[in-house]
N, C-alpha and C positions, 0 to 999 in steps of 0.2 A: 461245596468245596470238597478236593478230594486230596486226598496223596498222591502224588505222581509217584510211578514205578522206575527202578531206574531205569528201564529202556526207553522211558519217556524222557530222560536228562539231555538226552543228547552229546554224551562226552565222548570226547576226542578220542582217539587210542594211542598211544603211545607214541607212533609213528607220526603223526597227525599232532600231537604237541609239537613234538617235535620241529617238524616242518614249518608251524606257525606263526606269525610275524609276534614278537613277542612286546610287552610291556619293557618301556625303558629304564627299568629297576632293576639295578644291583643291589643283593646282600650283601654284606659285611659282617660276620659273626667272630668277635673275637673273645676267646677265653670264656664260652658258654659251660659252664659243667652239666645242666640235665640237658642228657637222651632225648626225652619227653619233647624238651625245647625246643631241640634242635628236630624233629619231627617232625614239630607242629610248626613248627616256620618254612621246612619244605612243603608242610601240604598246604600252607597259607598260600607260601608262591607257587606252588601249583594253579590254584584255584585263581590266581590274576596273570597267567602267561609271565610270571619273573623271570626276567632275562638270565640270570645267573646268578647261584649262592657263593660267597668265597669264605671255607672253613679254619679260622685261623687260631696259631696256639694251642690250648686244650683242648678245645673243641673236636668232638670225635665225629668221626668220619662212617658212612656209609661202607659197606654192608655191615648194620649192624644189628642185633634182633631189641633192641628197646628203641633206636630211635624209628624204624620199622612201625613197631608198636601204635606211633600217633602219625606217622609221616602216611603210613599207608600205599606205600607203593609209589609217593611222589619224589622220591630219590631215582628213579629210574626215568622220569619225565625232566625234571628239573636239573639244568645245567649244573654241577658244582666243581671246587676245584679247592684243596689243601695247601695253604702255604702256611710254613708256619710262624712268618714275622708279617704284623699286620700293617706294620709301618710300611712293608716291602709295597703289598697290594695297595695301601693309599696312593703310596708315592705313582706307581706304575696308574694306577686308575685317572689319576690327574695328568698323567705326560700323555692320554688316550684324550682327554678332552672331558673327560665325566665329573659333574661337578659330586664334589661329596661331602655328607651332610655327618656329621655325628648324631646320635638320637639322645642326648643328655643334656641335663638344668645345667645350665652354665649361665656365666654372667652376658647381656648381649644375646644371649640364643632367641631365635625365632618363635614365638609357637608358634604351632602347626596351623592352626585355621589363620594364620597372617602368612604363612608360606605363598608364595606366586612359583607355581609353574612355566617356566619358557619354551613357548614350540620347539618342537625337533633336538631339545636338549636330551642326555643320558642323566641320571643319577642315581648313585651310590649312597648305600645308607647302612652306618656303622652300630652296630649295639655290642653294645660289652655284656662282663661279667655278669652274675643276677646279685652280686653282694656290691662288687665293686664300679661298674657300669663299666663307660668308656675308658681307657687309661688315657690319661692327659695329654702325652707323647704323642697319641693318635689324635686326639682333642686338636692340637696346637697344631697337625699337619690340614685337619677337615678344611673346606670353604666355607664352614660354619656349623652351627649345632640347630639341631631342630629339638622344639620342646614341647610333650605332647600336657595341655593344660589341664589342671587337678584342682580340685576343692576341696576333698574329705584332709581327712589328718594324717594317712599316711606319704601320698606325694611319692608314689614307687608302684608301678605295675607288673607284672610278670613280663620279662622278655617276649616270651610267645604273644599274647597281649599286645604289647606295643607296637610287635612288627606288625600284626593285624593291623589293627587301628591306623597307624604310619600307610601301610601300600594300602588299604582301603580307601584313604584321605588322597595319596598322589595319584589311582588308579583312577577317581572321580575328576580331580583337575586336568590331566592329562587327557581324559575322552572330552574336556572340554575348549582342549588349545583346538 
């Protein structure tokens, strides 16, 4: 067994993302405070063709040199777009046909390995704050909550984390519709 070089990767070029027929995942990042997070959640959706991120409230925006840092150059591949009431882009994401999911324990919410994917469907997937999660307001607009399942004692992952986990989970059901 060996290490593959990166000219062995075979990845795309910017242009070529671009182009790409893309995974049917929308972000939703509302009121993220770390850089870091927000980085590493573009170069997650890099790494599965995410249709688009949408940067809302505090969440800070591209060019920036810390979210840079872990994003890696996947702000220039990955669609994104600032609005800054997240209520705005749910409502709008729903009058487009996209279902949308909140990623927070709620009462009634989903977990995630009991989630069903539907062919040819779009969806959107909302994560909040890292102290305070989703805001409720957003909560009460979702088509529901998806809840990623926990054993240990604290029952809270890192944002960045979850989105991983989250399009890695819908990335597998969706190459299986």
């Amino acid at each position: 067994m060996r290490k593959l070089e990166n000219k062995e990767l075979d990845r795309l070029t910017v242009t070529d993302f671009k182009e790409a027929k893309k995974t049917p995942i929308i972000i939703v990042l509302d009121d993220i405070r770390s850089l870091h997070n927000i980085g590493s959640v573009f170069r997650t959706s890099d790494a599965f063709l995410v249709e688009k991120i949408y940067l809302c409230g505090i969440t800070a925006v591209p060019p920036n040199k810390e979210i840079h840092k872990t994003a890696l150059g996947a702000t220039e591949t990955v669609a994104w777009e600032y609005e800054k009431d997240v209520l705005s882009v749910i409502e709008k994401l729903k009058k487009e046909k996209i279902s949308v999911f909140a990623i927070e324990q709620v009462e009634n919410a989903i977990f995630l390995n009991d989630f069903k994917i539907e062919k040819d469907k779009k969806y959107a997937l909302v994560f909040g704050n890292e102290v305070f999660g989703v805001n409720q307001k957003a909560i009460e607009l979702c088509d529901g909550s998806i809840e990623i399942p926990q054993l240990g004692t604290k029952h809270s992952l890192n944002i960045s984390v979850s989105t991983g986990i989250v399009i890695w989970d819908l990335f597998q059901k969706l190459k299986k519709c």
